[in-house]
Backbone as a ProteinNet text record, in pm:
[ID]
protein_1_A
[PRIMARY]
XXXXXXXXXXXXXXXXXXXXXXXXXXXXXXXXXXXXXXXXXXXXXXXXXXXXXXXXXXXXXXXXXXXXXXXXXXXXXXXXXXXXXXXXXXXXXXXXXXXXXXXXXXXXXXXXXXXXXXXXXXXXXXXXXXXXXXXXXXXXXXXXXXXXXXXXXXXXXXXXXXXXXXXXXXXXXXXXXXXXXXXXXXXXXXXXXXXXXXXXXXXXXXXXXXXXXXXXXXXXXXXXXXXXXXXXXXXXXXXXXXXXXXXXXXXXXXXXXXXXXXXXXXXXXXXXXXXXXXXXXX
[TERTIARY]
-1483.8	-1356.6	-1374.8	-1275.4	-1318.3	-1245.5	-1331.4	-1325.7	-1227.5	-1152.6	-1034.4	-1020.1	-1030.5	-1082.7	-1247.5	-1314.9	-1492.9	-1442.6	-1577	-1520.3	-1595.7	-1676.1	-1706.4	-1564.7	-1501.1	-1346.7	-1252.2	-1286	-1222.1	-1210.9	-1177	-1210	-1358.2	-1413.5	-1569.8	-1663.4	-1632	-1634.8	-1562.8	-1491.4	-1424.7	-1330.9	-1308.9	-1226.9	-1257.2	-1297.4	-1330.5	-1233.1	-1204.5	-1082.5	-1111.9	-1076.5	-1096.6	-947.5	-954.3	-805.3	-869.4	-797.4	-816.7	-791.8	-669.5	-580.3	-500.5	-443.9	-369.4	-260.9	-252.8	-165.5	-143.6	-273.3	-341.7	-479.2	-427.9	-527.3	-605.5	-715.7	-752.5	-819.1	-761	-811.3	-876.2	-1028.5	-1072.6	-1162.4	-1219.9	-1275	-1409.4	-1541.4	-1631.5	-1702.4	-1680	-1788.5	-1744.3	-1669.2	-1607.3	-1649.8	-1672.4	-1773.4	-1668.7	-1474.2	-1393.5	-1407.2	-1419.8	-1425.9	-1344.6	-1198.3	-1075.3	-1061.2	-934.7	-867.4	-710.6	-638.4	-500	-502.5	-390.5	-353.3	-196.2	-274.9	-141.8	-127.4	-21.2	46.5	185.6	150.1	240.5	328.6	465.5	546.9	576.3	661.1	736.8	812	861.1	963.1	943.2	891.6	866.2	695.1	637.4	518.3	543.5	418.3	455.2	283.9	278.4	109.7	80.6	8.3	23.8	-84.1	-16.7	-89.7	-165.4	-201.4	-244.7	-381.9	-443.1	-599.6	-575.5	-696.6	-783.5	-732.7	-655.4	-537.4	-622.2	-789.5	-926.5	-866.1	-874.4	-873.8	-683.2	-637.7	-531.7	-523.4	-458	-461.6	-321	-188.7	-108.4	-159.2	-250.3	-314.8	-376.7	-416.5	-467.3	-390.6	-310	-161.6	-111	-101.2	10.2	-82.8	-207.8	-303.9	-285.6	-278.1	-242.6	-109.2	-38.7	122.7	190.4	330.9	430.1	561.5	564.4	652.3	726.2	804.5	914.4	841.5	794.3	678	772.7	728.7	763.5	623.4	607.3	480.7	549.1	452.7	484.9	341.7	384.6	258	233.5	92.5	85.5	111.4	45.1	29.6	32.1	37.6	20.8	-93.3	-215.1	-319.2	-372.9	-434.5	-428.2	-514.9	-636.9	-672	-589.4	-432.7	-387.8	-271.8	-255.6	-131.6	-112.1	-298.6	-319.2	-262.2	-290.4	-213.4	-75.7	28.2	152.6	198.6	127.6	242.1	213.1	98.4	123.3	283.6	317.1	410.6	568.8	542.5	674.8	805	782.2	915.5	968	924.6	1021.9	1001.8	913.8	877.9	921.2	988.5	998.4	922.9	919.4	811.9	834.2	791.3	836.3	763.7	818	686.8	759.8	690.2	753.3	803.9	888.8	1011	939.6	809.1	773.4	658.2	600.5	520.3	549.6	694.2	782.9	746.4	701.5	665.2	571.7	442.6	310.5	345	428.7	400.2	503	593.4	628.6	570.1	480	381.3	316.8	257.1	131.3	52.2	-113.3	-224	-293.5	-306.6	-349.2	-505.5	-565.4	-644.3	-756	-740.1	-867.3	-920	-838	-847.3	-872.1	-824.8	-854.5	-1017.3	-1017	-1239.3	-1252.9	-1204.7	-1315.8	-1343.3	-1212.6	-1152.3	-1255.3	-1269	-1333.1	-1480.3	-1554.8	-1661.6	-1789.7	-1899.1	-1975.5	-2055.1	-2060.7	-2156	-2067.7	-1934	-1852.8	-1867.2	-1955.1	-1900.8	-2075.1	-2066.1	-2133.9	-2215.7	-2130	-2096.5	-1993.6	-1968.2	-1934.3	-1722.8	-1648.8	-1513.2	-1463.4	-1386.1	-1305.3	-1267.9	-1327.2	-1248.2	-1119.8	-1066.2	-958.4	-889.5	-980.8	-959.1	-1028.4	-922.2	-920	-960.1	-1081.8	-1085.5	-1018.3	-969.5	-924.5	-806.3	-754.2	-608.6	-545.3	-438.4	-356.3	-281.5	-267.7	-214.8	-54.6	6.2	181.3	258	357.8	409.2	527.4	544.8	616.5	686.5	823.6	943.2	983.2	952.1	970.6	1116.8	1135.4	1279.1	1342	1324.9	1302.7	1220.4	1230.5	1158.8	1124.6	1004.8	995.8	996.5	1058.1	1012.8	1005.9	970.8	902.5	1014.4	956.1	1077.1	1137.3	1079.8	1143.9	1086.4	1158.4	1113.2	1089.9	1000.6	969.7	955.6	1116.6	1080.3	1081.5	911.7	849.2	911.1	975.2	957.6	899.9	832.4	735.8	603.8	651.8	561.3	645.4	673	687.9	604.7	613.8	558.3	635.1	572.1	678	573.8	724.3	600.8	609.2	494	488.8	460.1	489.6	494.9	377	263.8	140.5	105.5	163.3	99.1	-18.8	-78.1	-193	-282.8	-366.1	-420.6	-354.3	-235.1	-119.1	37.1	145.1	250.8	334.3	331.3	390.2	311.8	204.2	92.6	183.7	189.8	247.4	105.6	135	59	155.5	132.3	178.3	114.4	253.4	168.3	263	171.5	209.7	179	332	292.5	307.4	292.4	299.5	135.5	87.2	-40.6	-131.2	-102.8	-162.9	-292.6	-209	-278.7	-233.4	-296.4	-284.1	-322.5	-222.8	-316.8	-325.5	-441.3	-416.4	-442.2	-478.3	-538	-571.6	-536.6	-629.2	-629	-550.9	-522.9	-670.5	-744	-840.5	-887.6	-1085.9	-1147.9	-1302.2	-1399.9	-1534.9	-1550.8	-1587.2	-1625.7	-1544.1	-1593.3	-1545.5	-1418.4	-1321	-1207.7	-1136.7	-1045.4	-991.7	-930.1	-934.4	-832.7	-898.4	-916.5	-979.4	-909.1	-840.7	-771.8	-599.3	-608.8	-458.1	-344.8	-337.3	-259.6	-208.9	-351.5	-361.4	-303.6	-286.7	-239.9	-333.9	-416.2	-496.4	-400.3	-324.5	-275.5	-132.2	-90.5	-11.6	-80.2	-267.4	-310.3	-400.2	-399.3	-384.4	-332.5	-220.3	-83.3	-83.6	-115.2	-39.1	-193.8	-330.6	-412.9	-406	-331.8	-279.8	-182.7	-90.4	20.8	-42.5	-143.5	-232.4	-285.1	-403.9	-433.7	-387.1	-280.1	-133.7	-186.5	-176	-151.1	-278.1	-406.7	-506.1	-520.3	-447.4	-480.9	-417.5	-310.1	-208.6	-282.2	-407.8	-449.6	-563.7	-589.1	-728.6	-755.1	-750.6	-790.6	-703.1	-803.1	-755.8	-811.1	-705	-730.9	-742	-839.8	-862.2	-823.5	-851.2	-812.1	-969.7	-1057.8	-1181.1	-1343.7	-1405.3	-1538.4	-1506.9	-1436.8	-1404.9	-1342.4	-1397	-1358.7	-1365.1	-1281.4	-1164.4	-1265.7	-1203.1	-1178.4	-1160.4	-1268.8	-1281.2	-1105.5	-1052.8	-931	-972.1	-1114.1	-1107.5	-1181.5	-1202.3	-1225.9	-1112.9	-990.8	-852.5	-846.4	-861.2	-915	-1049.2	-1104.1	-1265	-1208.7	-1093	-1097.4	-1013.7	-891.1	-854	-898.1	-1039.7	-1071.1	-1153.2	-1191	-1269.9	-1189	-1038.8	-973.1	-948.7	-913.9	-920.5	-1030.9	-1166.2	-1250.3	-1222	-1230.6	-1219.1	-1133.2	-1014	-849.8	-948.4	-1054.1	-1035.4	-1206	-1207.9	-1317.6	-1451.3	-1477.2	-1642.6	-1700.6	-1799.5	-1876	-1905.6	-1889.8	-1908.2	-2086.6	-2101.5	-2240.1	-2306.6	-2206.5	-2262.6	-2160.4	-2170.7	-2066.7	-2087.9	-2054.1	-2105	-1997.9	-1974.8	-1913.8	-1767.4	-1645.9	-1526.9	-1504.2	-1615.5	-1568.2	-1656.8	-1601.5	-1685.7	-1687.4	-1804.7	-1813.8	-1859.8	-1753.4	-1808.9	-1816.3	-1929.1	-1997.9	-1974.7	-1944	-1959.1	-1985.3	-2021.7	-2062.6	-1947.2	-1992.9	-1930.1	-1796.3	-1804.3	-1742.8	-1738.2	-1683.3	-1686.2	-1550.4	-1523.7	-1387.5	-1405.2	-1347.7	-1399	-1286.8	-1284.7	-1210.3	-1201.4	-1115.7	-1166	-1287.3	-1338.2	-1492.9	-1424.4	-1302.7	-1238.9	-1166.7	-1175.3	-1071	-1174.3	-1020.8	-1111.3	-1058.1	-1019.7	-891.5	-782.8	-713.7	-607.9	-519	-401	-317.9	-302.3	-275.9	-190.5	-49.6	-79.2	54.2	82.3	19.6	-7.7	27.3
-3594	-3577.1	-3613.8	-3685.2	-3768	-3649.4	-3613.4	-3514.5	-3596.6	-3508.1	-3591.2	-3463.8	-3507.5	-3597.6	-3538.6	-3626.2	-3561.6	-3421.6	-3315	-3160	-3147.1	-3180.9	-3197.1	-3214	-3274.1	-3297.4	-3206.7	-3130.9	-2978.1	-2895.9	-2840.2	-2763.7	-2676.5	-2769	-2716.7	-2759.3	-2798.1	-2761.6	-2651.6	-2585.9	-2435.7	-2481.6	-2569.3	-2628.4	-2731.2	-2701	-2837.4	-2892.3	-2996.2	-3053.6	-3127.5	-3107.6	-3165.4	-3213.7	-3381	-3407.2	-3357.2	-3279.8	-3216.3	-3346.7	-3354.6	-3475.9	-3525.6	-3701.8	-3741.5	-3635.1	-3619.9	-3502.7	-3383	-3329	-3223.2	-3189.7	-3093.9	-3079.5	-2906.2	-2878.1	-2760.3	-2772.6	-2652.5	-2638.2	-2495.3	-2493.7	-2443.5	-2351.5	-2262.5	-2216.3	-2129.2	-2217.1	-2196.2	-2094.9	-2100.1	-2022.4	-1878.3	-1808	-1670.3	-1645.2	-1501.2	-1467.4	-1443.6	-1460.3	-1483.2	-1604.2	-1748.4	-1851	-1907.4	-1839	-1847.6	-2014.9	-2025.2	-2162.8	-2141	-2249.2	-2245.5	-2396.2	-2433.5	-2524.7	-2625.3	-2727.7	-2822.8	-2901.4	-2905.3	-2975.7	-3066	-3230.7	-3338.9	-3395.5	-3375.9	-3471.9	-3599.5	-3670.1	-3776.6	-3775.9	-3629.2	-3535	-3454	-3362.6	-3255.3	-3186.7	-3097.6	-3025.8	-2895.1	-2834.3	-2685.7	-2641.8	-2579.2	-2490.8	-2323.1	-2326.4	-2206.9	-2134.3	-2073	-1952.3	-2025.8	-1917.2	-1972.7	-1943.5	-1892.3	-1855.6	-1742.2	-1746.1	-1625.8	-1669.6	-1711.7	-1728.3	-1774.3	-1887.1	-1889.5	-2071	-2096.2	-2253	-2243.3	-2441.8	-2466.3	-2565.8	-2462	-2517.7	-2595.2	-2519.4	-2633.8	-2783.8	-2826.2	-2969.4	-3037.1	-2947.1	-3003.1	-3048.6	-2986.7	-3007.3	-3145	-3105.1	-3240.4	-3382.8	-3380	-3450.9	-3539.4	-3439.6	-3447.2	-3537.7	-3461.9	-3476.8	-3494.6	-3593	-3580.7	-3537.8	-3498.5	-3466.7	-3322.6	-3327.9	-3133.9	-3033.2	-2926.1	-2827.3	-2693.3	-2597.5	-2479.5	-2417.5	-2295.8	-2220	-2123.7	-2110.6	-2063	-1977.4	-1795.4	-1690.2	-1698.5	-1658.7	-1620.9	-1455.8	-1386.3	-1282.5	-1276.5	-1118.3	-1101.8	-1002.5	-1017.6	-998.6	-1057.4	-1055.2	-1057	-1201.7	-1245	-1385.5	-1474.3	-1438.4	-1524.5	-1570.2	-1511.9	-1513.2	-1514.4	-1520.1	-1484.2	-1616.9	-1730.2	-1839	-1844.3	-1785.8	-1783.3	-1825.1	-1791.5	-1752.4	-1881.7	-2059.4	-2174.6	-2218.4	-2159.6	-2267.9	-2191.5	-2067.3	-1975.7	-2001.4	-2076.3	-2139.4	-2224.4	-2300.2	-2405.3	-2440.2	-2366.9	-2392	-2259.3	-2273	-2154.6	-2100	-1960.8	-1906.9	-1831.5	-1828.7	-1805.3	-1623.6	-1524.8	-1459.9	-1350.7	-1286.4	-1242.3	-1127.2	-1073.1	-924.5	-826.6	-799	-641.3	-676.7	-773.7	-764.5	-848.9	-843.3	-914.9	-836.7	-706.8	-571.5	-553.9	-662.2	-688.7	-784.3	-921	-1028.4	-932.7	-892.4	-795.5	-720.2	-639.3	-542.5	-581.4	-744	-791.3	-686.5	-705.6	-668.1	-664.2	-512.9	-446.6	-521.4	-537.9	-534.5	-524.8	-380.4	-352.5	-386.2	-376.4	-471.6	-637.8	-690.4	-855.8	-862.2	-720.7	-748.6	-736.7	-663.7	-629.9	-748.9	-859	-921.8	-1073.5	-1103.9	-1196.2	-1167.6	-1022.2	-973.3	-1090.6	-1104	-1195.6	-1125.7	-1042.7	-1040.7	-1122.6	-1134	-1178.3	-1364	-1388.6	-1521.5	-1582.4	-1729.8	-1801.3	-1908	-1880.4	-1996.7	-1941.5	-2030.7	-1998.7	-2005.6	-1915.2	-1951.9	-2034.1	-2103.2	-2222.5	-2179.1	-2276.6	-2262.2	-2242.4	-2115.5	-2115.9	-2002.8	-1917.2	-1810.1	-1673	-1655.9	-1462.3	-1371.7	-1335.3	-1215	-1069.7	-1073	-948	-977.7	-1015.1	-1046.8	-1007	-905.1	-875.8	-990.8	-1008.8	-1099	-1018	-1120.5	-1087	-1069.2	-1032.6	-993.1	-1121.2	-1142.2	-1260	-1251.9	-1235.9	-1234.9	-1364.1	-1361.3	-1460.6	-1469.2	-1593.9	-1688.7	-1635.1	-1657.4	-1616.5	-1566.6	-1577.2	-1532.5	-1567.5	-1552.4	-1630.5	-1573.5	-1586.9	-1497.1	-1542.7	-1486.6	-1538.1	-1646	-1770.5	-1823.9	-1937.3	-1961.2	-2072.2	-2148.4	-2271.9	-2431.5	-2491.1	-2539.3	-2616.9	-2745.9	-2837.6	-3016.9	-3037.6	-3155.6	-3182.2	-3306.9	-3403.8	-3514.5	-3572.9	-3589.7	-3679.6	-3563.5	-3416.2	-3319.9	-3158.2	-3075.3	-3007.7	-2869.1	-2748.2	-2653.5	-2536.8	-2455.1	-2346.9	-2183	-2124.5	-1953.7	-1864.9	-1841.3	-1701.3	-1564.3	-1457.6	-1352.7	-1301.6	-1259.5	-1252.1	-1084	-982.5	-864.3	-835.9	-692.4	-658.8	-665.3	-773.8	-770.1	-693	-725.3	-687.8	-700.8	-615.6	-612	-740.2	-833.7	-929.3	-1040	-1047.8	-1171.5	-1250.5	-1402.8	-1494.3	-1628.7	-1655.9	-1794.2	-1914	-2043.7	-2174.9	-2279.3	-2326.8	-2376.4	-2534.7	-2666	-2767	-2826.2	-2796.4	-2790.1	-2982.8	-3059.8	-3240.5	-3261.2	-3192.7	-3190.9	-3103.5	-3026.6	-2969.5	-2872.6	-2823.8	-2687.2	-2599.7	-2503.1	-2333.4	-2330.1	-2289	-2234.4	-2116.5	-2063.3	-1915.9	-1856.3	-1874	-1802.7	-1668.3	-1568.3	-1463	-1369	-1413.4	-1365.6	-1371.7	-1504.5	-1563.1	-1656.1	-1598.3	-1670.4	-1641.2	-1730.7	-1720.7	-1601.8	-1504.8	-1397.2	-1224.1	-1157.6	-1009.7	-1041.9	-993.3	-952.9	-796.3	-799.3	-689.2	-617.5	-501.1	-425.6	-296.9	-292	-116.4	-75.3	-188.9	-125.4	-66.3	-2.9	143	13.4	-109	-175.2	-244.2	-221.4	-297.7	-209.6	-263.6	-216.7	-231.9	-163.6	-223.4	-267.9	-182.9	-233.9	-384.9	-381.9	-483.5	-661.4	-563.7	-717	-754.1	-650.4	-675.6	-771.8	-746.9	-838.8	-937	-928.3	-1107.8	-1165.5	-1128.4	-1189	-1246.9	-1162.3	-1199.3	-1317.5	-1316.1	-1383.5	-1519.9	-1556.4	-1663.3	-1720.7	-1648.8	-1713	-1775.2	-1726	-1850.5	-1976.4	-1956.5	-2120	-2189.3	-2141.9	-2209.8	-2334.7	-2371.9	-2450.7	-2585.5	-2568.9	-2692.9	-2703	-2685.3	-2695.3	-2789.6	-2861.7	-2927.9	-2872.3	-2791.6	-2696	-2610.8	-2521.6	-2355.3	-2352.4	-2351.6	-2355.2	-2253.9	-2151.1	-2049.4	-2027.6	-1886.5	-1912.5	-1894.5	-1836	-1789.9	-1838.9	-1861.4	-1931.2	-2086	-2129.2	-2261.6	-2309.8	-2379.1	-2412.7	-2537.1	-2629.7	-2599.1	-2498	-2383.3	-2371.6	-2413.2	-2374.4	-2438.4	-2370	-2373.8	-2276.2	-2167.9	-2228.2	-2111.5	-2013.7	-2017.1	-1875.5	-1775.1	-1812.8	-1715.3	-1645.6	-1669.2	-1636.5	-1487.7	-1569.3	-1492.1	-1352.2	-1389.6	-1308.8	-1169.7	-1236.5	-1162.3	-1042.7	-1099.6	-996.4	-923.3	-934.1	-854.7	-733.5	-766.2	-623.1	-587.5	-616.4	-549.1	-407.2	-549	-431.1	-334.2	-314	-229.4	-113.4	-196.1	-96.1	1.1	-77.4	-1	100.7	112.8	210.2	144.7	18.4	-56.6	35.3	84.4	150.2	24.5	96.5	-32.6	-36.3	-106	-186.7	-101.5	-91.2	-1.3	98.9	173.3	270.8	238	227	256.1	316.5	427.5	546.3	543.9	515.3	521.2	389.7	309.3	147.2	151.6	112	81.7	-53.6	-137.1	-249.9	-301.7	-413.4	-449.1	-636.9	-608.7	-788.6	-827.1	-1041.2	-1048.8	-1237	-1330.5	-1428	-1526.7	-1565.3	-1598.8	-1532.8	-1391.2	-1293.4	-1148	-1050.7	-982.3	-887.6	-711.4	-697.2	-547.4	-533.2	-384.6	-309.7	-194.4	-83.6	36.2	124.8	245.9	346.1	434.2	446.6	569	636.1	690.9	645.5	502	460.6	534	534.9	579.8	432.2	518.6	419.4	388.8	288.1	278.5	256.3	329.2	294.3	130	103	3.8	-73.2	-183.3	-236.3	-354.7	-420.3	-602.6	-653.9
1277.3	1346.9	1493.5	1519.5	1693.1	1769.1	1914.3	1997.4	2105.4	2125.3	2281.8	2394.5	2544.4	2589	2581.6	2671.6	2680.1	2745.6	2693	2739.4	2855.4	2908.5	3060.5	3150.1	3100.3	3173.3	3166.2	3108.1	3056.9	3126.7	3246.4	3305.8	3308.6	3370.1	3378.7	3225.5	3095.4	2982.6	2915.7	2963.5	2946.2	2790.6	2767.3	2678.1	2567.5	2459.2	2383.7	2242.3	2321.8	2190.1	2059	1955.6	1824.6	1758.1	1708.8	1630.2	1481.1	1431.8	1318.4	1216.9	1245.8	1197.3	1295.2	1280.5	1346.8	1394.2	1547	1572.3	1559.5	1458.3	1499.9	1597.3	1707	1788.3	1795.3	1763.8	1793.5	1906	1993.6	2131.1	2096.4	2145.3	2147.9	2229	2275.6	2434.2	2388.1	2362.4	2336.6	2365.1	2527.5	2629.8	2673.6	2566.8	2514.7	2457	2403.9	2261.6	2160.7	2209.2	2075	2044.2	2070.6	2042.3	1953.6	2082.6	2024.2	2020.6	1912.4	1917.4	1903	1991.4	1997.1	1910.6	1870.6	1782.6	1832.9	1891.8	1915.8	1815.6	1747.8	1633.6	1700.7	1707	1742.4	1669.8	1641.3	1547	1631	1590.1	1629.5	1766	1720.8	1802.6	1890	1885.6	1911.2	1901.5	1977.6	1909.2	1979.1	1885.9	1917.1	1926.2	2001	2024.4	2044.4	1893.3	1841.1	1949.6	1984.6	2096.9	2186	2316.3	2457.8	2461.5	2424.6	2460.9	2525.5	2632.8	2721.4	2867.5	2906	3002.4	3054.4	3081.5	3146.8	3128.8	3260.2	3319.4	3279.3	3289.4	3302.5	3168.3	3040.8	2895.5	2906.7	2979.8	2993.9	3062.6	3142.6	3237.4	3059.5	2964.5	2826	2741.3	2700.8	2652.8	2700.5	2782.1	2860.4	2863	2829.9	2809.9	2691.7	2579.6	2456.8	2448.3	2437.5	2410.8	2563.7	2534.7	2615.8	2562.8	2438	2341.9	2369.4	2390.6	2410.5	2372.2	2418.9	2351	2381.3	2237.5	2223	2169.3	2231.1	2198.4	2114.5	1972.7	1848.5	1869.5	1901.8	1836	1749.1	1713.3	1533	1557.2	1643.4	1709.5	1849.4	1913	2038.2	2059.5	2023.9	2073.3	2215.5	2301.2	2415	2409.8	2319.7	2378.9	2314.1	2237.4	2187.3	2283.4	2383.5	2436.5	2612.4	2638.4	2837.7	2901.8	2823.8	2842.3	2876	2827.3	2851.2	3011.2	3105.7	3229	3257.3	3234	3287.7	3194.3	3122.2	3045.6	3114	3112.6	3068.2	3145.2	3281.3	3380.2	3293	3178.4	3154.3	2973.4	2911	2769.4	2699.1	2582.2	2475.8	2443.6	2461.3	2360.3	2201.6	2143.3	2042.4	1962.1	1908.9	1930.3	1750.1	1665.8	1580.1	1668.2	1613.2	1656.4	1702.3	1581.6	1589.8	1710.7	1748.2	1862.1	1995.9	1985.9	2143.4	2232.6	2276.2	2352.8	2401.8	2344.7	2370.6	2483.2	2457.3	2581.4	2669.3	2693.4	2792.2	2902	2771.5	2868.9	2979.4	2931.8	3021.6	2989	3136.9	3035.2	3199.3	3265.5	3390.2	3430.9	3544.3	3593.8	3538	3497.5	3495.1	3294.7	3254.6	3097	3086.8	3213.7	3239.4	3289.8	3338	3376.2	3274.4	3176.1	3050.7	2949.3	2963.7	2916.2	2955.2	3047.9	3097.3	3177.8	3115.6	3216.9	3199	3264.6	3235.3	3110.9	3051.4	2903.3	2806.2	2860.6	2696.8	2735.1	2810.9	2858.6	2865.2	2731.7	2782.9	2889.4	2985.3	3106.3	3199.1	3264.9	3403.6	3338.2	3420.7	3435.3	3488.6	3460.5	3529.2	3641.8	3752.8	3892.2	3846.3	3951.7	3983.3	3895.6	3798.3	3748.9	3819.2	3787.5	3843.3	3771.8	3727.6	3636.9	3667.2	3819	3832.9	3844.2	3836.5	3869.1	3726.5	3742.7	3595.9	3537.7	3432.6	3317.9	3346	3402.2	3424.2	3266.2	3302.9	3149.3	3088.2	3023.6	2973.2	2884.7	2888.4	2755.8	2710.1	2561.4	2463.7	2472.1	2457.1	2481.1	2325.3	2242.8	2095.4	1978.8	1868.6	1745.3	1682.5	1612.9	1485	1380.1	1271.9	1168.1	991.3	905.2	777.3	729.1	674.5	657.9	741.6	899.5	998.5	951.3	982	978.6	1072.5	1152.1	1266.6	1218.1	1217.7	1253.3	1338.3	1345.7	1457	1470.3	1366.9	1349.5	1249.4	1107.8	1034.4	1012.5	1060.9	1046.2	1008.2	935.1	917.9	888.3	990.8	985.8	925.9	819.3	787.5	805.1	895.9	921	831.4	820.5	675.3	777.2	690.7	767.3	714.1	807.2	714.6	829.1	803	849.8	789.3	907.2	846.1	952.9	1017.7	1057.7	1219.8	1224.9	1324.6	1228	1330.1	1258.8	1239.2	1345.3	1355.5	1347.5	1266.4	1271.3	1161.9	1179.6	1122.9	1105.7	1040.9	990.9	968.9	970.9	967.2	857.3	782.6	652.5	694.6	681.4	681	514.7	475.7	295.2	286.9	358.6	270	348.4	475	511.4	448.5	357.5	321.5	408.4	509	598.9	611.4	618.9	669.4	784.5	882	1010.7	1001.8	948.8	884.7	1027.9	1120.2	1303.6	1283.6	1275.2	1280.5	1158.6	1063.7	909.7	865.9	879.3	777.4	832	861.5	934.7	888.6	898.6	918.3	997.5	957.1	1026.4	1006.4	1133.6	1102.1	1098.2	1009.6	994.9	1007.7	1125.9	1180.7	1114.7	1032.7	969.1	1021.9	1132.8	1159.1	1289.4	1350.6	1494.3	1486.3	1591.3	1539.8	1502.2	1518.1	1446.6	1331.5	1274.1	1158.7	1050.6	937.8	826.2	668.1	639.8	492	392.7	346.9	255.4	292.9	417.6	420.3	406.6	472.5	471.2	314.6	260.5	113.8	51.2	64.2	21.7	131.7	215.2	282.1	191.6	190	146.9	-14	-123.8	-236.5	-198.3	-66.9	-114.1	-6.8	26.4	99.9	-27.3	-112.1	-181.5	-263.5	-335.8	-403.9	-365.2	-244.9	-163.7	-169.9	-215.1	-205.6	-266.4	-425.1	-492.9	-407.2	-325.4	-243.6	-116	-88.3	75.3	55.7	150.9	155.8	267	363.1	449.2	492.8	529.3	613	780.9	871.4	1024	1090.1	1129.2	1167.8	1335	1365	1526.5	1611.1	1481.9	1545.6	1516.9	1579.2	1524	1452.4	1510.6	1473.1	1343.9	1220.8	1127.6	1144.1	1055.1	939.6	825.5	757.1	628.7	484.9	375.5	254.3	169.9	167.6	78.4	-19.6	-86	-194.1	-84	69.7	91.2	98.1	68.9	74.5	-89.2	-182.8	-298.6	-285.8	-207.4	-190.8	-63.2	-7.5	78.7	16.9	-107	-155.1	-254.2	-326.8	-409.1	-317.5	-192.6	-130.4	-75.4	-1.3	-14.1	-135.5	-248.2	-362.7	-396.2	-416.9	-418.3	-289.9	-198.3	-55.1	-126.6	-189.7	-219.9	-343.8	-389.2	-522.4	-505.3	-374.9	-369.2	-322.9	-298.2	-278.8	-177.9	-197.5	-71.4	53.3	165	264.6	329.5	320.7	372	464.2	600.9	669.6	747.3	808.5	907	1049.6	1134.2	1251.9	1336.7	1349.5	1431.8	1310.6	1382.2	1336.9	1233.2	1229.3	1124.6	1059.3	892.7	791.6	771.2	782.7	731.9	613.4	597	400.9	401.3	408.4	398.3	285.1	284.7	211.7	239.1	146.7	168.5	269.2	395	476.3	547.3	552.5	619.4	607.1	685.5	636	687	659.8	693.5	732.9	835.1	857.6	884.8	862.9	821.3	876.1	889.4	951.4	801.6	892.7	807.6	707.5	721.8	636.7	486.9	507.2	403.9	241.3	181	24.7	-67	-165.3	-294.6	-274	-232.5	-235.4	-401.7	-350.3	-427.9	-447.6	-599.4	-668.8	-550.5	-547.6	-429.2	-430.3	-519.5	-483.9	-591.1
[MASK]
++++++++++++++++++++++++++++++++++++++++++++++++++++++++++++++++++++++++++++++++++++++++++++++++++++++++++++++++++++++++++++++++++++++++++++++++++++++++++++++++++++++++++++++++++++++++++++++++++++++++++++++++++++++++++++++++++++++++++++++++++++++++++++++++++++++++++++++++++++++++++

């Protein structure tokens, strides 16, 4: 897959770009220990870029690199490295955000959570000139909504949002069903999977994980938001019987204080260290 532009040019390296596919771009920010990725997707028409990062360097100067095409920023979630990005776009670009977590880009995100956020243990390398680790993350109201069910024509590209709770209340995913992708972003990824923080839901992400894997047999990849990727599809399959077992009692691997963790080949999913059996739901 050819890399655009060289990431030395990136703000410091702070940024490294991959065309997934023609007009798909994962932007990615290595030198974080989330090793988050936002996702610019180009139609004819229009593109849209799924979440902002770690608000670290100037991802709109990347964008505009990319594309000259009308841009609307589409959340999957409002977790905080998905969304610190917001305040280069928010004078003049849509944001788009699901209902139940519009309250998150509102809030913004204090001082002293932006050190914790950008401290030097979480950081491979240096921050992009011109970032503030102390400086609070301003708060930002979404222009609109997105919710299960929208259609984004780009032009010669069509994106459709699924409502995929669980990992959060308002986490959404993006399926390009004639490209055959999932941007599954923080649903379903190489690695720990979040179901243990006061937001998450086990059993909702149960079910969005039953109702993902459906989709496995129509994908030639799955686009994550974390640890890079692309995604094989049958790991949405693999991810599903693993909350199963979880629902249906698996002892977890290990505990460590309030989270139980339960490994398993190329990920794993952690839990609060209380969970037992769940009820039947899927």
């Amino acid at each position: 897959m050819p890399a655009f532009p060289d990431p030395a040019d990136l703000d410091q390296g702070w940024f490294a770009v991959v065309e997934i596919r023609p007009g798909v771009f994962q932007i990615t920010e290595p030198l974080h220990d989330e090793v988050v990725s936002s996702y610019l997707v180009v139609g004819t028409e229009r593109a849209v870029l799924l979440d902002t990062g770690t608000g670290s360097g100037d991802l709109r100067a990347v964008v505009e690199r990319l594309s000259d095409r009308p841009l609307t920023i589409v959340h999957s979630h409002a977790h905080w490295d998905h969304i610190a990005g917001d305040a280069r776009f928010a004078a003049d670009t849509p944001i788009l955000v699901h209902p139940a977590e519009a309250g998150l880009l509102a809030a913004g995100r204090p001082a002293a959570k932006r050190r914790e956020d950008l401290h030097p243990s979480r950081l491979s390398g240096s921050l992009p000139l011109g970032t503030d680790p102390d400086a609070p993350l301003p708060p930002v109201r979404a222009t609109g909504f997105v919710r299960d069910g929208d259609v984004f024509d780009l032009g010669g590209r069509t994106l459709e949002a699924i409502h995929a709770p669980g990992h959060s209340p308002g986490g959404v995913v993006f399926l390009d069903r004639a490209g055959r992708l999932l941007f599954a972003m923080d649903v379903a990824y190489p690695g720990a999977l979040y179901a243990q923080e006061a937001d998450a839901d086990l059993d909702a992400y149960r079910a969005t994980m039953a109702k993902l894997a459906r989709l496995a047999p129509d994908l030639d990849a799955v686009l994550p938001s974390h640890n890079v990727g692309p995604m094989d599809p049958n790991s949405l399959p693999a991810m599903r019987d693993a909350f199963d077992a979880i629902a249906a009692g698996r002892a977890p691997d290990r505990v460590e204080g309030k989270t139980a963790h339960h490994e398993f080949a190329g990920f794993s999913i952690m839990v609060p260290a209380t969970t037992g059996p769940r009820r039947e739901n899927v």
